[in-house]
C-alpha positions as CSV (number, residue, x, y, z in Angstrom):
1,X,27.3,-22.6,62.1
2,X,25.0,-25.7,61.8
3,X,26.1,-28.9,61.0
4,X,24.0,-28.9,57.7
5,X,25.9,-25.7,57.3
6,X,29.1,-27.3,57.3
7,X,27.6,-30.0,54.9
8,X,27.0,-27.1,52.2
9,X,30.7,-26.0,53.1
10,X,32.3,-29.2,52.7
11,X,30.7,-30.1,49.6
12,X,30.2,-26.9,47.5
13,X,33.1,-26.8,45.3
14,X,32.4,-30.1,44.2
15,X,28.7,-30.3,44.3
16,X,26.4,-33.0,44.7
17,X,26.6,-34.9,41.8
18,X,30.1,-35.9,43.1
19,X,30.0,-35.0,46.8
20,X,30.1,-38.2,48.8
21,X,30.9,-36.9,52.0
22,X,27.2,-36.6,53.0
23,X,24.0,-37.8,52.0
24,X,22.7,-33.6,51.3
25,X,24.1,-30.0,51.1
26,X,21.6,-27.7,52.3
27,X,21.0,-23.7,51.8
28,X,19.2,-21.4,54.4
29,X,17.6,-17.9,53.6
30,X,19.5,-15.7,54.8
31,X,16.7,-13.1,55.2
32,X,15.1,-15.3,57.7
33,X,16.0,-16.4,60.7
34,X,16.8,-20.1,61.6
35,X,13.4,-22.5,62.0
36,X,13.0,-24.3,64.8
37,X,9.2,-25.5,64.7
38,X,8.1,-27.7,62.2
39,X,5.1,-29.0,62.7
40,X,3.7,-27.4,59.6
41,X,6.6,-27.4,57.2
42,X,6.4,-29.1,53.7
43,X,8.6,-28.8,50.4
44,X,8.2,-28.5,47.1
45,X,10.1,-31.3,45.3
46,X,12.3,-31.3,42.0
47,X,14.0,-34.8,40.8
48,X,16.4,-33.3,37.7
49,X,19.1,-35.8,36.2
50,X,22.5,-36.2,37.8
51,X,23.7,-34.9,34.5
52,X,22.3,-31.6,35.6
53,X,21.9,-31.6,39.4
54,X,25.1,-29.4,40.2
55,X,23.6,-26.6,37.8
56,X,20.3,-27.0,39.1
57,X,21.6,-27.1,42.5
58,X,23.4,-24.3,42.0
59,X,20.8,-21.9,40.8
60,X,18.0,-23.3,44.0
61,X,21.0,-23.1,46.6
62,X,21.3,-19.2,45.6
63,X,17.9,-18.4,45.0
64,X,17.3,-19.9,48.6
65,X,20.2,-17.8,50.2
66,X,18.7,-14.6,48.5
67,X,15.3,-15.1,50.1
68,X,13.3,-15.7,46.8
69,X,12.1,-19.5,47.7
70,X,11.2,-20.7,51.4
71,X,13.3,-20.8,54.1
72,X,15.7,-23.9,53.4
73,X,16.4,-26.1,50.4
74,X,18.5,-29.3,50.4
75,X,20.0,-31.3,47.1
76,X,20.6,-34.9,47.5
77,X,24.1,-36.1,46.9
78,X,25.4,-39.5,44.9
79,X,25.4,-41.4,47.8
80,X,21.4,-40.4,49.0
81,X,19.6,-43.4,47.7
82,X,16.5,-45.2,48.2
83,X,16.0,-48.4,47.5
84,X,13.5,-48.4,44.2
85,X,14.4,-44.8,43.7
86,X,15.6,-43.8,40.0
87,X,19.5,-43.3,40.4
88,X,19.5,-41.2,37.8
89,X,18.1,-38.8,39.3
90,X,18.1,-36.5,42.7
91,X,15.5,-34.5,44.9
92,X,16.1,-31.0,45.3
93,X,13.4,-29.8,48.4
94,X,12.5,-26.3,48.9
95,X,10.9,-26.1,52.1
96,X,8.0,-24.3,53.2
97,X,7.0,-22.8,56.8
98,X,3.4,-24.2,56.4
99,X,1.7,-26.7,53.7
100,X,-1.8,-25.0,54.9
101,X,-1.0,-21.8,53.8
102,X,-1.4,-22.3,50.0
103,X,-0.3,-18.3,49.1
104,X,3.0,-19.3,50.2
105,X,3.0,-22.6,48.6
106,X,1.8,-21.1,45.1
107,X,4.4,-17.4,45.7
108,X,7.4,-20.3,45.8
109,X,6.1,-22.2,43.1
110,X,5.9,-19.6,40.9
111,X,9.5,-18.5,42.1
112,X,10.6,-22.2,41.3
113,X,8.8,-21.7,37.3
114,X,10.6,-18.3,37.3
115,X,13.9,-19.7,37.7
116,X,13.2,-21.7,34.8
117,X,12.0,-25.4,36.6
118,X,9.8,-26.7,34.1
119,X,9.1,-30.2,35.0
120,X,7.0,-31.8,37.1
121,X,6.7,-30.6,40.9
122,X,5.7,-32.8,43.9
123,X,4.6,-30.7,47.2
124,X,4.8,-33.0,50.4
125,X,5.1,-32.4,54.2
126,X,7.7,-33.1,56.5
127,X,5.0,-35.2,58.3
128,X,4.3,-37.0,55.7
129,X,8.0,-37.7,55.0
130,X,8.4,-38.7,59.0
131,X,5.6,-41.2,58.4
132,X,7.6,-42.9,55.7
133,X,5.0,-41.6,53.0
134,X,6.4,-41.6,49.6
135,X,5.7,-42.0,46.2
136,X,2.9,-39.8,44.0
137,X,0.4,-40.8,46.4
138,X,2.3,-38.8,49.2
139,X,2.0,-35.7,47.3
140,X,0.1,-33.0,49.3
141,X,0.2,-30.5,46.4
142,X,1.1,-31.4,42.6
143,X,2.3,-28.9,39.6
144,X,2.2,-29.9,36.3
145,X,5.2,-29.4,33.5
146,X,5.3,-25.9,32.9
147,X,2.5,-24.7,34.9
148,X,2.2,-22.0,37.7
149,X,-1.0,-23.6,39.5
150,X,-1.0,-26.0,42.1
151,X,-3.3,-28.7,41.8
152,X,-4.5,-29.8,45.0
153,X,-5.6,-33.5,45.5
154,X,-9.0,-34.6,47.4
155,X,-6.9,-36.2,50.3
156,X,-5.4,-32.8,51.2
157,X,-8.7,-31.1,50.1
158,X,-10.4,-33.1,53.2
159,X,-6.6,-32.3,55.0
160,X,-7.7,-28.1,54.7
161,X,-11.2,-28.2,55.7
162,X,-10.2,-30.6,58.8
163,X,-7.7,-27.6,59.8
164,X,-9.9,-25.0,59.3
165,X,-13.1,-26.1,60.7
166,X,-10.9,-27.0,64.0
167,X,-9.9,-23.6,63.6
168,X,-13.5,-22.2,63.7
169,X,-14.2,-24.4,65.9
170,X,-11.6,-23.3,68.3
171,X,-12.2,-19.5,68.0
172,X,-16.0,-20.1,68.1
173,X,-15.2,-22.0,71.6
174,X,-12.9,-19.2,72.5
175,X,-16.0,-16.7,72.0
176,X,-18.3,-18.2,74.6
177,X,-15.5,-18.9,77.2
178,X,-15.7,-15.1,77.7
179,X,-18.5,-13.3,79.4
């Protein structure tokens, strides 16, 4: 067992708007095995209220461990806080192998609306987040209250077609390397 295993241990009973013991409690698929690259991975981002993060938490956390979202998802606790941040509320992330593929993106947004999330949703990569990116402006991918399509801002627009002219590129380079 991980240590952000042990986290989710600790903390469960109480939850996360109480847990102070650590600053998340995490939740793996269960149906996937444990991800060790992520050079790709983003997550979709929730902020309910404290009033109704252990309930929200509580439905994401086994939605995750049944396989129905990505392959992790972590709830902030009381004591994760950024400075400027709204206290009353808390991220919940549900993690994605790969921000470029946008079918997996839109199948676990669509599993978030099914659960009954109906607010605002921020997509962002763990890049991004390693930079120090953050605000609306760091958002990669962006779904409005209620709805099940991802709107997809010109920065990551010009992000895609990078990726996937590199990829032609590379496959097209490939092709005459072999006689």
């Amino acid at each position: 067992m991980t240590n952000d295993s042990a986290q989710t241990e600790q903390c469960t009973p109480t939850g996360p708007a109480t847990c102070t013991a650590h600053p998340w409690l995490w939740a793996d698929n269960c149906l996937e095995p444990p991800v060790t690259e992520r050079l790709w991975s983003g997550k979709w981002l929730w902020f309910p209220p404290v009033s109704l993060l252990d309930a929200a938490w509580d439905t994401v956390r086994a939605a995750t461990q049944n396989g129905l979202l990505g392959y992790r998802s972590k709830a902030a606790t009381l004591i994760n806080t950024r400075p400027g941040s709204d206290d009353s509320r808390r991220p919940i992330c549900v993690y994605t192998h790969d921000w470029r593929d946008i079918e997996d993106v839109r199948r676990v947004l669509t599993a978030l609306r099914g659960l009954g999330i109906v607010d605002v949703l921020l997509y962002k990569t763990d890049a991004d987040t390693t930079r120090g990116q953050y605000g609306r402006a760091a958002s990669t991918y962006k779904a409005l209250p209620g709805r099940h399509d991802v709107s997809i801002p010109r920065r990551t627009e010009l992000l895609l077609e990078h990726h996937h002219t590199a990829g032609r590129n590379a496959c097209r380079a490939a092709g005459e390397g072999i006689s």
